[in-house]
C-alpha positions in Angstrom: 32.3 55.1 -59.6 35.1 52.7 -60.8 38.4 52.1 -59.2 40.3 51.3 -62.8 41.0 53.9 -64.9 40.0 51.8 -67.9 36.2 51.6 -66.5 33.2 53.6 -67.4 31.4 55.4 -64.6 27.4 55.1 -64.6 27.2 58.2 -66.8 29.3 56.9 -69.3 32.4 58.9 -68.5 36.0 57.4 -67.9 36.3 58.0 -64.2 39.0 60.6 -63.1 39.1 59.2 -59.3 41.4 56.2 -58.7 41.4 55.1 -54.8 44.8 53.2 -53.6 43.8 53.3 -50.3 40.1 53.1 -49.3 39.4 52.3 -45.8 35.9 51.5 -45.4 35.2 54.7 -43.1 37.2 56.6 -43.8 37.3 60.1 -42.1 39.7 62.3 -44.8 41.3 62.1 -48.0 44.2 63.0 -50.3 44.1 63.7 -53.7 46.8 63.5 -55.7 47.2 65.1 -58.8 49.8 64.8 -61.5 51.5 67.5 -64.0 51.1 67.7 -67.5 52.1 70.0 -70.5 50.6 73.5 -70.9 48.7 72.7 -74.1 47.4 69.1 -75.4 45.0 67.2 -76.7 46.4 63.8 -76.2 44.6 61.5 -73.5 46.5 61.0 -70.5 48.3 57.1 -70.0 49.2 55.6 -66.6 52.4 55.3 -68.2 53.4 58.9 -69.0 56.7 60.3 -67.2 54.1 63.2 -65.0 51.8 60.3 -64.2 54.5 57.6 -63.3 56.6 60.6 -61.6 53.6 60.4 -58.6 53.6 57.0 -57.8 56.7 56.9 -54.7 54.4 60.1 -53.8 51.3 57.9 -53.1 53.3 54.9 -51.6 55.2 57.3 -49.1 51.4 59.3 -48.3 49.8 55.5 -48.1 52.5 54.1 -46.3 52.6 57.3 -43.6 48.5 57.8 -42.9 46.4 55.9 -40.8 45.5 53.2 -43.2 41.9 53.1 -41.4 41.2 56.7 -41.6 42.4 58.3 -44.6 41.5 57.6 -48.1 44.2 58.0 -50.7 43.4 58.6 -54.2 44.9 60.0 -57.7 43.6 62.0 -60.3 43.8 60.8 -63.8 43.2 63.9 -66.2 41.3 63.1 -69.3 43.6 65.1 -71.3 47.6 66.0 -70.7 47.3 69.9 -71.3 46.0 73.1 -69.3 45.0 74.3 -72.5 44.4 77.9 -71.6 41.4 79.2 -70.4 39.9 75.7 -70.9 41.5 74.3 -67.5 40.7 70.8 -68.3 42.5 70.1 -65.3 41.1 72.2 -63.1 37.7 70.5 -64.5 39.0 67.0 -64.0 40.3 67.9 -60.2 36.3 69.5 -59.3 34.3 66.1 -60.9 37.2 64.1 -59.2 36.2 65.9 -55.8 32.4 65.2 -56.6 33.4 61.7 -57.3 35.0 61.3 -54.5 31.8 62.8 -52.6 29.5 60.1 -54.3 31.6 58.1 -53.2 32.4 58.5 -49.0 29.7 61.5 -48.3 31.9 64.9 -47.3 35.2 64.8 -46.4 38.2 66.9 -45.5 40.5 66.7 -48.4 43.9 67.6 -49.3 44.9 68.2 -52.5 49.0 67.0 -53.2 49.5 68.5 -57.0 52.7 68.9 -58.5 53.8 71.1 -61.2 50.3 71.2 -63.6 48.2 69.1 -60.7 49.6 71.9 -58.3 48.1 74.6 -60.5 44.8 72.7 -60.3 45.2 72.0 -56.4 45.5 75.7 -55.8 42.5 76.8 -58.5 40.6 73.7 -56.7 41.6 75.0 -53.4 37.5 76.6 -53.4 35.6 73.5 -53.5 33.7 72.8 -50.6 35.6 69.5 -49.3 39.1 71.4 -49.8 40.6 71.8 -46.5 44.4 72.3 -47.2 46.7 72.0 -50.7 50.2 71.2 -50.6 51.8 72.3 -54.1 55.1 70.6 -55.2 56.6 73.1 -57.9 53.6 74.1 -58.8 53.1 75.9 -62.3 51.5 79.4 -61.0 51.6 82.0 -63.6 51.8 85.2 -62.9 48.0 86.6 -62.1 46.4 83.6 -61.1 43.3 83.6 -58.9 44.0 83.2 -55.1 40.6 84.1 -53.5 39.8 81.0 -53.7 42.7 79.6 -51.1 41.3 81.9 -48.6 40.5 80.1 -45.4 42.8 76.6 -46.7 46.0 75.6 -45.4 48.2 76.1 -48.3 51.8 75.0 -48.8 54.1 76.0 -52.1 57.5 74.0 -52.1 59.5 74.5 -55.0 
């Protein structure tokens, strides 16, 4: 597991988890997870307007937790796009909550996705450490999945 988005993980894979606030026990976490376009082949950049757009989002959630308790972490997508039935996002989000599992053991995660990232917090929402998703204008076509939300906290704000 690396902490820079440049780095190679052991597997040889650039890693999609990037901790800004890692306490060294800590007892939750937040993902956070940026948008993107609905289809695209182009690699993601920390300097691209849906990636830059989150970073007051992680200062203010940093700033307003328990620095001791709760880890704080965004998602870098390998790619900017949905891309249909592919989800790469939705991929990226699920290997960025085992990552994050390598990492601290199981915890109690919320997911924070706007826009694209809130369509792959709600599809996420079934993964086992998933406890709650709050979706910032999410991008929810009509006829997506929901059973998967059952038994989460889930907040939409649009």
């Amino acid at each position: 597991m690396t902490r820079d988005s440049g780095q190679q993980t052991g597997t040889g894979a650039r890693a999609l988890l990037l901790p800004r606030s890692l306490p060294s026990r800590p007892r939750a976490a937040v993902l956070v997870l940026h948008g993107g376009q609905a289809s695209s082949e182009r690699p993601t950049s920390p300097w691209q307007p849906a990636a830059l757009r989150m970073r007051p989002l992680v200062r203010a959630v940093t700033a307003a937790l328990p620095h001791e308790d709760v880890l704080v972490a965004q998602v870098r997508y390998r790619l900017r796009g949905w891309n249909a039935e592919r989800a790469d996002p939705l991929r990226d989000t699920r290997r960025a909550l085992d990552e994050l599992r390598e990492l601290t053991g199981p915890l109690p995660t919320v997911l924070l996705g706007h826009s694209m990232g809130g369509r792959a917090a709600l599809r996420a929402a079934g993964h086992p450490q998933v406890c709650a998703v709050l979706a910032l204008a999410p991008w929810w076509p009509a006829g997506e999945p929901v059973a998967q939300t059952a038994g989460r906290r889930v907040i939409a704000l649009h």
